[in-house]
N, C-alpha and C positions, 0 to 999 in steps of 0.2 A: 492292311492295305498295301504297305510297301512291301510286303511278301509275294503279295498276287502280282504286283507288277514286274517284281524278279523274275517270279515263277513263268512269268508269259513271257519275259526277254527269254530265260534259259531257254522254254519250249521251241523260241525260234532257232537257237543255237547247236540242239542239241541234237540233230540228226546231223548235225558237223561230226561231232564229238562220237556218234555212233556207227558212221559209216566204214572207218578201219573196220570195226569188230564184226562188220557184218559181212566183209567182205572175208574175213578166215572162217566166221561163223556163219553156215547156210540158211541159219533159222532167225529171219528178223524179230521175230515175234520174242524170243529168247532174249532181247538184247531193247527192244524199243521198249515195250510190255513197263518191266522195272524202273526201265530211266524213267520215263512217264508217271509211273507209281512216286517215284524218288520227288519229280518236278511236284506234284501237285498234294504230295504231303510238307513237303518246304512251303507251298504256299498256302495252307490249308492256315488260317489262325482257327484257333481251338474253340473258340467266342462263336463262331461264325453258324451259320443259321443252314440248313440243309440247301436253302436254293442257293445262296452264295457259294456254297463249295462245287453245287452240281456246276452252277456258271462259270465257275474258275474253270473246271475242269475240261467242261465245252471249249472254252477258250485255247487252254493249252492244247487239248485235241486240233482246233484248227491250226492252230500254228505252227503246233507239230508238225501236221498233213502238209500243209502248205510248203516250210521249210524243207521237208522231205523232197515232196514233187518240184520244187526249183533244183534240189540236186541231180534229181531224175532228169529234168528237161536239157541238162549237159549231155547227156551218156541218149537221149533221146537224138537229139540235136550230132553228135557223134556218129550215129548210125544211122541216122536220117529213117527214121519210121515217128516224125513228129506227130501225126495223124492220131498217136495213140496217148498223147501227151494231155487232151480235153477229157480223155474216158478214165486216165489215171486222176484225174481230178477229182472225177465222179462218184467216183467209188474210193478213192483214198481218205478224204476227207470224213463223208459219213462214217468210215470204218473208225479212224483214230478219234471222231469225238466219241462213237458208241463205245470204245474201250476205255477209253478216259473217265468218260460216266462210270462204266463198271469197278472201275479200280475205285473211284469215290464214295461210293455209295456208300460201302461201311467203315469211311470214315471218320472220326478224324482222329482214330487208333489206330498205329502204324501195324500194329500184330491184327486187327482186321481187315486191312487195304493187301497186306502178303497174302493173309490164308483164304482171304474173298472174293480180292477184287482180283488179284492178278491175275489166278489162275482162268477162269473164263477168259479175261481179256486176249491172254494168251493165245487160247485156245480158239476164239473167235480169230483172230488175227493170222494162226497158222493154217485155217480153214482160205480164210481168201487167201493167202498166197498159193496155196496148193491149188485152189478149184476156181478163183476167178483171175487171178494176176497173170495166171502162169498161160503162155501161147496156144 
């Protein structure tokens, strides 16, 4: 219990703590993907029942998304194209908990969340930046 609730503080913290690397690093997906993976194996207790990890993981996915797009609505707010700041909502969100699910699925083996969950999540992830983020 007191893992998942770290786990969800970190998730709002952590697109702080990602946004340097993302910015020398073009590929967010390279860089959120694992910390993600990282957050929701810290709070995965090993006891815990498939719906419970799936729901952790949902959770951190939002908070993720969330804490993300308040960073975003700076650099929005900066350049004045706010109008695009609701659609970033829309689609950020679904996106970060569908990868979040994926990285949990198989686990609560941290050698199955690497070899299983990250890669698709990844891969979903560099997909919408490429084909729906981008202008």
């Amino acid at each position: 219990m007191i893992n998942s609730v770290l786990a969800s503080l970190f998730a709002l913290g952590a697109p702080l703590l990602a946004w340097p690397l993302e910015v020398l690093l073009p590929y967010p997906a390279l860089i959120e993907e694992p910390l993600k993976a990282l957050i929701i194996f810290i709070g995965i207790d090993p006891r815990s029942t498939a719906t419970s990890r799936m729901r952790l993981a949902a959770i951190v996915g939002v908070l993720f998304a969330f804490s993300e797009s308040v960073l975003y609505l700076f650099s929005f707010l900066q350049f004045g194209v706010f109008f695009r700041f609701p659609q970033r909502l829309l689609y950020t969100i679904p996106l970060h908990v569908l990868t979040s699910l994926l990285i949990a699925l198989p686990s609560p083996s941290w050698r199955r969340i690497v070899a299983f969950g990250i890669p698709p999540a990844m891969l979903i992830h560099f997909l919408y930046n490429h084909y729906l983020a981008s202008p």
